[in-house]
N, C-alpha and C positions, 0 to 999 in steps of 0.2 A: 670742584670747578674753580682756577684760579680768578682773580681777578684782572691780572696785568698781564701779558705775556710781555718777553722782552724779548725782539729780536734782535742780534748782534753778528755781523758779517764779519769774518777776520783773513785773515790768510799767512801764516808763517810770522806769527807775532805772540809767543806764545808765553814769557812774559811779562806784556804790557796787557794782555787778555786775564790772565793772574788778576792783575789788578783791581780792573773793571768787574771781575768775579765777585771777587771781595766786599766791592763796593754794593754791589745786589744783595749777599749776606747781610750786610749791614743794615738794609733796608727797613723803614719802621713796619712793613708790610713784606718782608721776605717771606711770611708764610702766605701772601696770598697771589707768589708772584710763580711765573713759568717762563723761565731762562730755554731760549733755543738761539744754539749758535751754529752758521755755516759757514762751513770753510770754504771759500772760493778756489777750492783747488784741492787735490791731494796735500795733506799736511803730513807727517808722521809725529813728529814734536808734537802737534795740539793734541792730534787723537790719544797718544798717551794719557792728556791732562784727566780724561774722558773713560776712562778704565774702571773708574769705579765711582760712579755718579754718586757715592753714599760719601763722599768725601766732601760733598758741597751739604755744606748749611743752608740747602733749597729744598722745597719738597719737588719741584718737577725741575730741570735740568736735560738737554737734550743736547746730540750734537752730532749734528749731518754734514756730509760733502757733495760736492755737485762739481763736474770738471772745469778749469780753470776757465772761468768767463767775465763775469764783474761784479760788483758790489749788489746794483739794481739787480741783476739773476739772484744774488744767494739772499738778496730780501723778499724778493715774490716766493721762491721758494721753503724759506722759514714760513712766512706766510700760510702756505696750504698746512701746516704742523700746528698752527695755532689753535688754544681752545677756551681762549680768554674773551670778553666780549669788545677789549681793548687791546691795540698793540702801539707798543713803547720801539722806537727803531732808534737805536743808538749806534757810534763805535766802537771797536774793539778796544780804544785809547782814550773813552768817554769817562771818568769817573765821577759819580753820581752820589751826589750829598746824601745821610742818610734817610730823608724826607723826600726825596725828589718825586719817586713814584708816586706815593700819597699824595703829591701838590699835583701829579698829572691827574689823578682820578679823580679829585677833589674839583678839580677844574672841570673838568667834563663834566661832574653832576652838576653842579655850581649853575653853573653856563645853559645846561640845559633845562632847569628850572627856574634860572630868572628869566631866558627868552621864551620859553612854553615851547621851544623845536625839537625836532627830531635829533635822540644823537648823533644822525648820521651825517648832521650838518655843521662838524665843529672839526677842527685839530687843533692841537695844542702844543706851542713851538715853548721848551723851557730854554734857561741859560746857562752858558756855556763861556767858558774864559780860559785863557791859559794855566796850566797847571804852574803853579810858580816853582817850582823843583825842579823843570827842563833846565832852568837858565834863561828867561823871557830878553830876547836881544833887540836890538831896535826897530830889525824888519818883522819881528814878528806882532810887536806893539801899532805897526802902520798897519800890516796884514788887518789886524784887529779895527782899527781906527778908521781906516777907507771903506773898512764893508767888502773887502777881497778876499776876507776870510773871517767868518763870525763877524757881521758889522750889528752887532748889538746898539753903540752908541745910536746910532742911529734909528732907532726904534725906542728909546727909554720914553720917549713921552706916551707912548702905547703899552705903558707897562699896566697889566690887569685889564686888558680892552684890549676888543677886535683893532687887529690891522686894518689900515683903509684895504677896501681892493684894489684898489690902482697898483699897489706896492704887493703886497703879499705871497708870492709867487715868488718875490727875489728872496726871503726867509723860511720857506718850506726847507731848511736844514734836514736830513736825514740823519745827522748825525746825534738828535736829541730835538723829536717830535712823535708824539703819540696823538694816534687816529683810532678813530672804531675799528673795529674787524671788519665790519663790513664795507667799511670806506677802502681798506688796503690791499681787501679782495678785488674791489671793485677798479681798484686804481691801480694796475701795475705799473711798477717803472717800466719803462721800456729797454728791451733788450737786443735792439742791436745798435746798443752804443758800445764799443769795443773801449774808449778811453776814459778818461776819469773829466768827470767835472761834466755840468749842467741836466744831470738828469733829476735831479731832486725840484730845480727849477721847472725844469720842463712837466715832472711829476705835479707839482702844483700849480703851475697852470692850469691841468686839465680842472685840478678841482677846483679852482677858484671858479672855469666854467660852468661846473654841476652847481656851484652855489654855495658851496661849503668853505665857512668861513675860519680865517687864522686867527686863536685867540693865545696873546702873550702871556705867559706865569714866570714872570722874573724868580719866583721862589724856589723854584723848579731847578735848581741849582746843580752845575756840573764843573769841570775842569778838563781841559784838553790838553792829555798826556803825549806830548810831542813835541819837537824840538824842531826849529827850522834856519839853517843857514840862508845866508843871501843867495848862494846858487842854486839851494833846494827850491828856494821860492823858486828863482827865473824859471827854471826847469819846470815847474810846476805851471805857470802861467804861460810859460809856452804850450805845454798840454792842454790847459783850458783854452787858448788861441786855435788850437787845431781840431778840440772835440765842437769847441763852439762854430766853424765854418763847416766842419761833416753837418753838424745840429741844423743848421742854414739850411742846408739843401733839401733840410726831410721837414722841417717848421717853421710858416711864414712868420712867426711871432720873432723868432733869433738871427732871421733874413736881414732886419735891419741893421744888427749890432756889425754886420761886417759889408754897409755896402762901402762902394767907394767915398761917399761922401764924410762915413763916419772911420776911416781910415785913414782919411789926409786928414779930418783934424784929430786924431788920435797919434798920428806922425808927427805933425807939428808939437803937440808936448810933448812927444817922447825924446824930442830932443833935448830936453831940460836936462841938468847932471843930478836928479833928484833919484827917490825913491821911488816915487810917482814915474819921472820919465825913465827908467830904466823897467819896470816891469810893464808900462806899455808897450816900449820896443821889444820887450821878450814876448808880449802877446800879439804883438802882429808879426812878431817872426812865425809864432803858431799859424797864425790866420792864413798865414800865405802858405806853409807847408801843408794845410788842409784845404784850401782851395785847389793847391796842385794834386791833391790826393786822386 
């Protein structure tokens, strides 16, 4: 019986997935770990990687497809393959120190014996930074820094302690947070969000309303194997503008990030020549192509 499962959603990424492989081998508990990765779509490149599962330095290794749908689908789905009492949800471009697991387990028992609670009342968000090997450029240093993508700064005073709940729902990361099995059963991402961005949010939301609390493990240490131009950004935050106005119409809680009130003053600085005002203006270019949707 493992102790960790780790689930890892990829699609057509099949050596920055290598990687992240590696990185689980490495693991100071790789033998007590169970690697399941699904591919968001038909791959044929990954499937190959997958031919002979005795090739990984893992005792259990798995690797399923589901037809192309999203990230949230192929994580509910690893899900039901799980058989570990814990699941780790990482991504394909996550690479994971070689302690990382052990500080998520470690924290969960931790946690649940100095509060006397249930473990079904805990998750555990570790950290996560740019891999310095991409080439870290300026916008991805702000990405970092505003909280638009990994806002870690912003949470260091909560390092080793619960999130308040007021906040904790905006660092439900998928991309490097383990929950119980039972919590991840219990809690599926929701699946008819077609585009990328706020379902991890939306996902912790719910649990923040069952009660179940965010506990930070700085130690829990990763690096994000990605590279991003200034127009990867726009481009990306215009997707987040448009999945977050579809989000609006189906959850009162993301209803307010786009009413009219918080548009004109999102307008007015996006007129700035900044960093800041250009990826607002690329996110209410989102907002309004999803409104028109």
């Amino acid at each position: 019986m493992p102790s960790l499962s780790v689930v890892i959603p990829t699609f057509r990424r099949p050596q920055i997935l290598r990687l992240c492989l590696q990185c689980l081998e490495a693991q100071t508990i790789a033998d007590e770990l169970e690697v399941i990765v699904v591919s968001d779509g038909p791959d044929p490149e990954t499937a190959k990687m997958f031919q002979n599962p005795d090739s990984y330095q893992l005792k259990a290794i798995s690797y399923l497809e589901i037809p192309k749908s999203q990230q949230g689908v192929a994580r509910n789905f690893g899900v039901k393959h799980v058989h570990a009492p814990f699941v780790l949800f990482i991504g394909d471009d996550i690479l994971l120190n070689p302690d990382a697991c052990e500080r998520h387990l470690a924290s969960h028992s931790a946690q649940i014996a100095n509060l006397q609670i249930s473990q079904s009342q805990i998750a555990v968000l570790g950290f996560t930074t740019w891999d310095p090997v991409v080439d870290i450029n300026p916008v991805m240093r702000w990405l970092e820094q505003s909280g638009w993508q990994f806002g870690y700064p912003k949470i260091a005073k909560y390092a080793h302690a619960f999130l308040p709940a007021s906040i904790q729902e905006q660092f439900t990361y998928s991309s490097h947070i383990s929950v119980p099995t039972e919590v991840a059963r219990r809690f599926h991402y929701r699946e008819d969000m077609t585009l990328y961005g706020w379902e991890d949010i939306e996902w912790g939301l719910r649990m923040k309303q069952a009660g179940i609390r965010l506990f930070y493990e700085p130690d829990a240490k990763a690096l994000h194997h990605h590279h991003m131009t200034m127009e990867q950004s726009l481009a990306r935050m215009e997707t987040l503008g448009e999945s977050l106005a579809i989000l609006g119409n189906k959850v009162p809680y993301f209803k307010k990030n786009i009413s009219v009130i918080k548009r004109l003053s999102m307008r007015a600085r996006s007129l700035l020549p900044t960093m800041s005002g250009k990826h607002r203006m690329a996110l209410l270019r989102g907002i309004a192509r999803g409104l028109h949707a």
